[in-house]
C-alpha positions as CSV (number, residue, x, y, z in Angstrom):
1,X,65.3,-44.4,46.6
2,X,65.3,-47.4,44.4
3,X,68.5,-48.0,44.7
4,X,68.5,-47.9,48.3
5,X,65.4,-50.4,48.4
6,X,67.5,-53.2,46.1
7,X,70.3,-52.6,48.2
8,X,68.3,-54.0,51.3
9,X,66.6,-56.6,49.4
10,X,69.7,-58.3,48.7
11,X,71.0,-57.5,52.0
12,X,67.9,-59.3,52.9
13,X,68.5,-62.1,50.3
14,X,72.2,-62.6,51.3
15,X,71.5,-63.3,54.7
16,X,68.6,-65.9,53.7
17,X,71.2,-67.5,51.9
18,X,73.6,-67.2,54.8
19,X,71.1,-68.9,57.4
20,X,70.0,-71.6,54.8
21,X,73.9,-72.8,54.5
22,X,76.0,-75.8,56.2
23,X,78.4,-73.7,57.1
24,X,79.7,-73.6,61.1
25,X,80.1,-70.1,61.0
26,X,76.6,-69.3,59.9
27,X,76.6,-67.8,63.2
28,X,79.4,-65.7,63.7
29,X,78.4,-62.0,63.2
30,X,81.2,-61.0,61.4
31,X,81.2,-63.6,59.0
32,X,77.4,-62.6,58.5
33,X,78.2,-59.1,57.8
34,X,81.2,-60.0,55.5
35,X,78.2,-62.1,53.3
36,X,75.7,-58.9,53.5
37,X,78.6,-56.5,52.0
38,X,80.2,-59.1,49.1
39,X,76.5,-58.2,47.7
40,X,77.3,-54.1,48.3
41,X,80.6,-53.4,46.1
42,X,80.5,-49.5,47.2
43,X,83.4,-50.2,48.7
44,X,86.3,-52.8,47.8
45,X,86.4,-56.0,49.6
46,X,89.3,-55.0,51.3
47,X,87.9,-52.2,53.4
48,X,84.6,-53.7,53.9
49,X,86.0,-56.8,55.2
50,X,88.2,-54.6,57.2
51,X,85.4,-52.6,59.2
52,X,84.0,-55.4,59.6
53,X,86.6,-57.1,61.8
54,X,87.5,-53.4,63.1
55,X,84.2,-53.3,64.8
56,X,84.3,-56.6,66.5
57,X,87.5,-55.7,67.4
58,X,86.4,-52.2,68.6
59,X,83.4,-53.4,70.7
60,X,85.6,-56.1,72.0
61,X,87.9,-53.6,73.5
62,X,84.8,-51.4,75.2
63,X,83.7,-54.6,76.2
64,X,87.0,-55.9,78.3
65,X,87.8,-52.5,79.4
66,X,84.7,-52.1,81.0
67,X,85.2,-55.4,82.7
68,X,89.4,-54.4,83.3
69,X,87.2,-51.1,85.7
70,X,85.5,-54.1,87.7
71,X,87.6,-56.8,88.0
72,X,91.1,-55.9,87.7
73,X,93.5,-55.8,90.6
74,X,95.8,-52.7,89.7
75,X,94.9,-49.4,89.5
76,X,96.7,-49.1,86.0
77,X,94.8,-52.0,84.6
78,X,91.8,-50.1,85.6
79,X,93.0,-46.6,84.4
80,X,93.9,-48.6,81.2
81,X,90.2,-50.3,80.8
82,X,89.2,-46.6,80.8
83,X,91.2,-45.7,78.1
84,X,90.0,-48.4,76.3
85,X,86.0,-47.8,76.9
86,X,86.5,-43.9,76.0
87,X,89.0,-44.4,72.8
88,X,87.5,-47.1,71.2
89,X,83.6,-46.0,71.9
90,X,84.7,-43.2,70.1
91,X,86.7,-44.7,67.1
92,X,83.5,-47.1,66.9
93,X,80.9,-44.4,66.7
94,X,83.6,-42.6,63.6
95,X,83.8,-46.0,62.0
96,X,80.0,-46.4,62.0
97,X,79.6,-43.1,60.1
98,X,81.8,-44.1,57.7
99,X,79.9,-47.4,57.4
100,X,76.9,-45.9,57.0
101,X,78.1,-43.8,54.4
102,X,79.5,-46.3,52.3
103,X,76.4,-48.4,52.8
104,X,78.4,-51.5,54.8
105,X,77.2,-53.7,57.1
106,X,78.9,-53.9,60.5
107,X,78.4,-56.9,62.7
108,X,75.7,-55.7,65.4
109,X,77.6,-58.2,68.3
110,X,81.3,-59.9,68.9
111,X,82.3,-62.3,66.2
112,X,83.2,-65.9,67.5
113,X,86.9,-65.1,68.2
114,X,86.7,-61.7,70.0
115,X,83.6,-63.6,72.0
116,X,86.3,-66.1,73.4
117,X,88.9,-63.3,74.6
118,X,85.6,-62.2,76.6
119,X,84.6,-65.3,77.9
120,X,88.2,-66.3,78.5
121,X,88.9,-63.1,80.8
122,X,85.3,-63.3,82.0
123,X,87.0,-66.6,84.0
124,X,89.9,-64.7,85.5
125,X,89.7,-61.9,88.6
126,X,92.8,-60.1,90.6
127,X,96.6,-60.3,89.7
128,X,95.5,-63.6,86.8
129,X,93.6,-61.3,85.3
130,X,95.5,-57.8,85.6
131,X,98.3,-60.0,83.7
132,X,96.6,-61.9,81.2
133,X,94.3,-58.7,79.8
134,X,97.7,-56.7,79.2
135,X,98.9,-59.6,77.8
136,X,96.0,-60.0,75.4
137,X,96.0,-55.7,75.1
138,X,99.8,-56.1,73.7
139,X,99.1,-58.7,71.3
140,X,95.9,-57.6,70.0
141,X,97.0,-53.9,69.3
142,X,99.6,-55.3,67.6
143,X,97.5,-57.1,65.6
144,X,95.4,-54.1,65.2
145,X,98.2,-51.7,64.1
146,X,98.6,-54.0,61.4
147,X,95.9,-54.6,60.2
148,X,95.1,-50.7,60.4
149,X,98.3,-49.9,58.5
150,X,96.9,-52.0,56.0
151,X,93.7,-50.1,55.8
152,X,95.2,-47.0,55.3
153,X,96.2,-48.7,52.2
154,X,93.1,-49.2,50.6
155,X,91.6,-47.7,47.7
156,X,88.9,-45.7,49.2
157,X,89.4,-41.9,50.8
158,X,86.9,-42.2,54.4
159,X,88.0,-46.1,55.2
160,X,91.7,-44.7,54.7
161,X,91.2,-41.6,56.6
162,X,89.8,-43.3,59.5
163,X,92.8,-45.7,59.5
164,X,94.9,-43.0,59.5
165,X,93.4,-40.9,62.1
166,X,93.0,-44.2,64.3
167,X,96.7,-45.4,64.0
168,X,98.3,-42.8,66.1
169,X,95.6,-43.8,69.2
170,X,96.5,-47.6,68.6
171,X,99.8,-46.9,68.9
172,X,99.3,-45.0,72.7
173,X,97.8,-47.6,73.3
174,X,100.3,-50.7,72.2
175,X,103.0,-48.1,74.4
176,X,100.8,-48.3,77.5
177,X,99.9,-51.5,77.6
178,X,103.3,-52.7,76.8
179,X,104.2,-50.8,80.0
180,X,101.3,-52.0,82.5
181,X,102.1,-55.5,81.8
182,X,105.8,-55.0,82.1
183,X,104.5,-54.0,85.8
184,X,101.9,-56.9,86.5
185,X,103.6,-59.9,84.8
């Protein structure tokens, strides 16, 4: 118990310090929960800082796939958007157990970069958008697949074994997006 109440005192500390700062990113929720968990070493930097950025990442996907259903023109796009809502809601809820577990702090909303994909596709409807969300689905899961590769690297067993178990799903997905935008670019 004690150990659970400094734990959130200097979670509570650490994010005084973060809101009293100069900084520009003060805002950004990842950068925020990257602060809270350099105070929590449970887990290496490594594969805190990387569920971190996974779940931004993760909610950004449920976030433009649920937009892909409404807006987008082709019927793959949309079929694809589903994909992403269902896979990544549940790859987010795995990754939050594992957070818990471990004690780290995941960013509650979209950092600043994943923020602008939104907004960015937010501005787009039909055909423009069909193309430029598979576009932004090939690049970012190849981002993803890297930086999950990575993961599965780290020195500690749950953040490894979720990488692991995620990869296969990124890499369905980098296949079918790859495909769909073939067909709407």
């Amino acid at each position: 118990m004690k150990k659970n109440t400094l734990f959130f005192a200097m979670l509570i500390v650490a994010g005084s310090f973060q809101a009293c700062g100069d900084n520009n990113t003060k805002d950004d929720p990842v950068k925020v929960a990257e602060d809270m968990n350099d105070v929590n070493k449970q887990v290496p930097e490594k594969a805190s800082d990387f569920m971190v950025k996974a779940a931004s990442g993760g909610m950004m996907e449920v976030e433009l796939g649920t937009m892909a259903q409404d807006k987008a023109q082709n019927p793959r796009v949309k079929e694809f958007g589903a994909m992403m809502v269902k896979d990544h809601t549940q790859a987010n809820s795995e990754m939050k157990v594992v957070a818990d577990l471990k004690r780290v702090a995941l960013p509650p909303t979209l950092g600043d970069d994943h923020q602008k994909h939104v907004n960015d596709l937010q501005a787009k409807a039909g055909a423009e958008f069909d193309k430029a969300y598979m576009s932004m689905m090939v690049d970012d899961h190849k981002k993803d697949i890297s930086e999950f590769e990575d993961a599965a690297k780290v020195d500690d067993a749950d953040v490894k074994a979720f990488a692991m178990k995620t990869l296969p799903v990124l890499r369905t997905h980098l296949d079918s997006a790859k495909s769909i935008y073939d067909a709407v670019k």
